[in-house]
C-alpha positions, 0 to 999 in steps of 0.5 A: 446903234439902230434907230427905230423908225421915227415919227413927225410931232406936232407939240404945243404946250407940251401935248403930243400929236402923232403925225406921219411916219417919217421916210428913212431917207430922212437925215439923222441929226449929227448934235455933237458934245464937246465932252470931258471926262474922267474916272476910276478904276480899283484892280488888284495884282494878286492874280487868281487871289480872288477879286477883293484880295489885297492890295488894291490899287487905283487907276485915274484917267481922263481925257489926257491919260486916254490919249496918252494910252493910245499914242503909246499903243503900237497898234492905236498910232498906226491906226492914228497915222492911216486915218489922218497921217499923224504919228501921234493924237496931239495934244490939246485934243478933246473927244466929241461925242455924236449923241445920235451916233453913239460914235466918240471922235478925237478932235482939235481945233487945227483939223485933226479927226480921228474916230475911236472906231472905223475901219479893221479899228475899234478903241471905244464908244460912247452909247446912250440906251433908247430904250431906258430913255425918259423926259419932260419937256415944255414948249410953245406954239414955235416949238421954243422952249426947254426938254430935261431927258434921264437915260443909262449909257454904256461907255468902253475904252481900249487902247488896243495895246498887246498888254491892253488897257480897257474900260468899261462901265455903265452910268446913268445920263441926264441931258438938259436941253434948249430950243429956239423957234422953229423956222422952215422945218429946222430949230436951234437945239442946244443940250448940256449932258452930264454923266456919272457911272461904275466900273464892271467886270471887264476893265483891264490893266495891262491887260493882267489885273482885272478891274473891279470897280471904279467910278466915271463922270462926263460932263459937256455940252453941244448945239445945232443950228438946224435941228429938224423940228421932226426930233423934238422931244429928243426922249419921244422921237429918238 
């Protein structure tokens, strides 16, 4: 995602003073969301039939049918391997989702770190829309206080398997956040974020059977201990 050149606030009480503009130099915040997710989606196997020809079927998946696709796709767990020199994602694995990135990573709490997309690879992305990207905030004098943000979001999905499994949906996002006091230039930011969207066209199962529709929820939370005072309000500045 392409940041747009950001600009240094000073907030009290919720009234907005802009200031200069920010050099690009400057550090993006890295606020990463444990994140749990699930969804549907509705296909039919009477290819070329018409897309509401029955029967219809229904596909669920979460955050462990998803790792499932992708240790049982050749292609996925050799890409797993160069990345980390692990055979499979293990078990127990959990996405974080980088808000400012847009990136998802597949983590545990032994070490193991693995980017759904990175080099000659690309089995999904979590992105939120700047440019939709609404807020109401509250803070004091320190820059303490609370934010509330509604925005759309585009989430993909493949398992990069020969017969290719893929979702693809957009949603709406609402992250609430906390802020503690500012001090040297840094605050405490914690967000919780919540996700619901639809299926498109474009979801595929084995590769065959075009998706339909479906459904999607997320939902998660996150915190930096250092949260430059420069990004708050997320919704102004991001």
């Amino acid at each position: 995602m392409n940041l747009k050149t950001l600009i240094i606030s000073a907030v009290v009480a919720g009234a907005i003073s802009v200031g200069a503009t920010k050099s690009l130099a400057q550090q993006i915040p890295k606020l990463l969301v444990k994140l749990s997710l699930s969804g549907t989606v509705d296909y039919t196997t009477n290819s070329g039939k018409g897309s509401l020809s029955g029967p219809i079927k229904t596909v669920k998946y979460d955050t462990k049918s998803l790792i499932s696709l992708l240790n049982a796709s050749a292609f996925a767990s050799n890409q797993v391997y160069l990345a980390t020199g692990k055979s499979l994602i293990p078990a127990g694995s959990y996405f974080l989702f980088d808000l400012f990135g847009g990136t998802l990573t597949l983590t545990n709490n032994n070490g193991f770190h693995f980017p759904l997309k990175g080099s000659g690879y690309d089995f999904g992305s979590l992105v939120i829309n700047q440019y939709q990207l609404v807020g109401t905030y509250s803070l004091k004098s320190t820059l303490a206080g609370s934010e509330t943000d509604k925005t759309s979001f585009y989430f993909e999905f493949s398992d990069g398997a020969g017969n290719e499994t893929a979702f693809k949906l957009f949603g709406t996002a609402t992250l609430a956040w906390t802020y503690g006091a500012a001090s040297g230039g840094t605050q405490k930011a914690t967000v919780k974020v919540t996700m619901s969207g639809l299926s498109e066209a474009g979801s595929f199962i084995n590769e065959n059977y075009e998706g339909v529709t479906g459904s999607f929820s997320a939902s998660g939370s996150g915190s930096s201990a250092n949260e430059p005072t420069g990004f708050v309000p997320f919704f102004y500045e991001y």
